[in-house]
C-alpha positions as CSV (number, residue, x, y, z in Angstrom):
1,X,-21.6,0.8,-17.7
2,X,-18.6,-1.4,-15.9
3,X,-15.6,-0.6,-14.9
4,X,-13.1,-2.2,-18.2
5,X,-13.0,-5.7,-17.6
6,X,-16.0,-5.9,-15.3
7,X,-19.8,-7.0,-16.7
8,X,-22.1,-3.8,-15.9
9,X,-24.3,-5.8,-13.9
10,X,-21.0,-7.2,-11.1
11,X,-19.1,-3.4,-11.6
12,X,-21.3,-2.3,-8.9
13,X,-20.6,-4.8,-6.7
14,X,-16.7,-4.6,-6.6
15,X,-15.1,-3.3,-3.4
16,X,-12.8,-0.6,-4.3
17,X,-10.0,0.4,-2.3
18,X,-6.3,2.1,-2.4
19,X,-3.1,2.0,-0.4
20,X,0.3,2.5,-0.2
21,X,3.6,0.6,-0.4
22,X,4.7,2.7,2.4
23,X,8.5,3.0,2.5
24,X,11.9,5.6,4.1
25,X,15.2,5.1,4.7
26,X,16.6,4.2,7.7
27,X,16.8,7.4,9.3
28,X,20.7,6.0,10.6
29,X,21.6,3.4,8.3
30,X,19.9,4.3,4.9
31,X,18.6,0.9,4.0
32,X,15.5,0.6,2.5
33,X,12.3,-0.2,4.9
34,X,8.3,-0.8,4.5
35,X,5.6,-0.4,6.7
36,X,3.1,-2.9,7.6
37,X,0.3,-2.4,9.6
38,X,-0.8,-5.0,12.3
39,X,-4.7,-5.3,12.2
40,X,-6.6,-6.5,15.1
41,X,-9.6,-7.0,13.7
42,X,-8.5,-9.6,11.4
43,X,-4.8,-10.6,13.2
44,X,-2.7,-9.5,10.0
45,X,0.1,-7.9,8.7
46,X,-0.4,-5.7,5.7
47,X,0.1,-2.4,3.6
48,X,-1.8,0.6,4.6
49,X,-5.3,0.6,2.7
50,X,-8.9,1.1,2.7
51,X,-12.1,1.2,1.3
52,X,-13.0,4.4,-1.3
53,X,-15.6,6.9,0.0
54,X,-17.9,7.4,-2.4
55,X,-16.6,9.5,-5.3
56,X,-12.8,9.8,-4.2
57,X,-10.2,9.5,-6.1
58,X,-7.9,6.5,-5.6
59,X,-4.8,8.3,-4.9
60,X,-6.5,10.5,-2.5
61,X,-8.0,7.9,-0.9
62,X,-4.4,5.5,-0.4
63,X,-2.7,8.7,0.8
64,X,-6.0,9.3,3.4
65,X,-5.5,5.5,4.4
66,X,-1.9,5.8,5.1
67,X,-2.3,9.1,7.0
68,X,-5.2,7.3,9.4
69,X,-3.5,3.9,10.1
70,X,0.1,4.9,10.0
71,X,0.5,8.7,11.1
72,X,2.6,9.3,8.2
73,X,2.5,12.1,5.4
74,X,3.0,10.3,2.2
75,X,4.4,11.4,-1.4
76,X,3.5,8.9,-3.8
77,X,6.1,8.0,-6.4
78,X,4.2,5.8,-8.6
79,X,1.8,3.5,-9.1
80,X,2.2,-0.1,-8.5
81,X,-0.5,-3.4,-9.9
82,X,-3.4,-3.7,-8.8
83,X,-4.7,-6.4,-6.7
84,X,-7.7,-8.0,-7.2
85,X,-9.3,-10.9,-4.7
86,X,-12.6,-12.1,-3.4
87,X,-13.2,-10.8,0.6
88,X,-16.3,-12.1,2.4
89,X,-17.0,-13.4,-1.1
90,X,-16.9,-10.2,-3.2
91,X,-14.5,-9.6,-5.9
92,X,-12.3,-6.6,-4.3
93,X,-9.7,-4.3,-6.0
94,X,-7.0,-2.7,-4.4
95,X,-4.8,0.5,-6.2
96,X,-1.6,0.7,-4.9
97,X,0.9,3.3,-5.2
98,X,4.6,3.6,-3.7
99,X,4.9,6.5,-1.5
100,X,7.2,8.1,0.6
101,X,7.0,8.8,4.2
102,X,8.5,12.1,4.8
103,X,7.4,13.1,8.4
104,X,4.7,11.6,10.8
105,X,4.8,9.3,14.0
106,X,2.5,6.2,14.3
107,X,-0.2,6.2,17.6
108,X,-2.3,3.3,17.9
109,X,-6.1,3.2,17.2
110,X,-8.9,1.4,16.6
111,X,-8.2,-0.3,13.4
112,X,-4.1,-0.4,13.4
113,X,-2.6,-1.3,16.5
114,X,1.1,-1.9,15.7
115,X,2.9,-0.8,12.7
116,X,6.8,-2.5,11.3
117,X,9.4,-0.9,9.5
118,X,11.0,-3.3,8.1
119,X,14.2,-4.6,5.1
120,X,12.2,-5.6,1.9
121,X,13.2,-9.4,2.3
122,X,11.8,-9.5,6.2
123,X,8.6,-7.8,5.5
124,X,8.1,-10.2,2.2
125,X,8.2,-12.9,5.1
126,X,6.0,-11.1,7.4
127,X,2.8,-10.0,5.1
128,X,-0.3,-12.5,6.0
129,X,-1.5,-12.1,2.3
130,X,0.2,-13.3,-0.5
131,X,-0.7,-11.5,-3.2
132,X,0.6,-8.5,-0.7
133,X,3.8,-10.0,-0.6
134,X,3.5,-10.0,-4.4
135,X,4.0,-6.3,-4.7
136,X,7.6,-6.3,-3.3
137,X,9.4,-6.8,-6.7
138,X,7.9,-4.8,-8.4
139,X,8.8,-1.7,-5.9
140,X,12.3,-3.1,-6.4
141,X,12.6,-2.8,-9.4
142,X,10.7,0.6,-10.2
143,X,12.7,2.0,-7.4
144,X,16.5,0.4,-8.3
145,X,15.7,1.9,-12.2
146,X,14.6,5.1,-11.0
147,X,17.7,5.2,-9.1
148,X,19.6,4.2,-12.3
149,X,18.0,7.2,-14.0
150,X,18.6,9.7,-11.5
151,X,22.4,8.5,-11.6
152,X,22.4,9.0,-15.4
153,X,21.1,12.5,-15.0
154,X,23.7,13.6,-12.6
C-alpha cells in the first residue's frame, strides 16, 4: 500500500525528505531572519533539508538535517506544506516545519559551505528554487497570527 495520493506501485519510488524553515531574531535588532544554506554540490541557495533514513520520522529527520548543515539546535513550531517535485526525474517530497534556532554556530563542511541569515523579503530573492521561495508566506502568516494570539492572551 501507497502513501495517500500515491499508486502502490510509484510510493516506493518517491524520495522522502524533511527540513526546516530555519529562522531567529536578530540577536541586536530583533527583525525577523532565515537561514539558507549555500550548496556546492549543486551551486544553490536553499532551506536546510535531507533525505529520510530509513524508518525515521520526518520531524526527527528535518531537525537532524538542520543540526548537520547549519550547526543550529532547532525547536520546531509547526509545520509548513509540503513540497513535491521531480529531482533527477523522480517525484520527491519534502516535509517542512518552521523551527527555531535557539543556540548553535555554523562551520563549513562537506555538503554546506556557506549559510545566510537573512530579512524574509531578501531571502525570498535569494532561494535558487522556487517552490522554496514559495514557503515564505506561509511562515508569515502562521507566525504574524501566532503573534496575534499570544497578544490576546496577555
Amino acid at each position: 500500500m501507497g502513501t495517500p495520493g500515491t499508486s502502490p506501485r510509484l510510493g516506493s519510488l518517491v524520495v522522502r525528505a524533511a527540513g526546516c524553515v530555519l529562522w531567529r531574531h536578530h540577536p541586536v535588532t530583533g527583525v525577523l531572519e532565515l537561514c539558507l544554506v549555500h550548496r556546492p554540490r549543486y551551486d544553490d541557495w536553499s532551506w536546510p533539508k535531507g533525505k529520510l533514513k530509513r524508518g525515521e520520522d520526518p520531524l526527527a529527520g528535518a531537525l537532524r538535517e538542520v543540526a548537520e548543515e547549519t550547526g543550529y539546535t532547532a525547536v520546531p513550531t509547526f509545520e509548513l506544506p509540503t513540497v513535491r517535485y521531480l529531482a533527477k526525474g523522480r517525484p520527491k517530497e519534502v516535509r517542512y516545519w518552521a523551527a527555531e534556532a535557539v543556540a548553535g554556530s555554523f562551520s563549513p563542511n562537506a555538503e554546506v559551505d556557506r549559510i545566510l541569515w537573512l530579512p524574509p523579503y531578501v531571502a525570498h530573492a535569494h532561494l535558487t528554487a522556487l517552490q522554496d521561495a514559495d514557503l515564505i508566506p506561509v511562515l508569515l502568516a502562521t507566525l504574524r497570527e501566532r503573534s496575534d494570539a499570544l497578544a490576546l492572551l496577555v
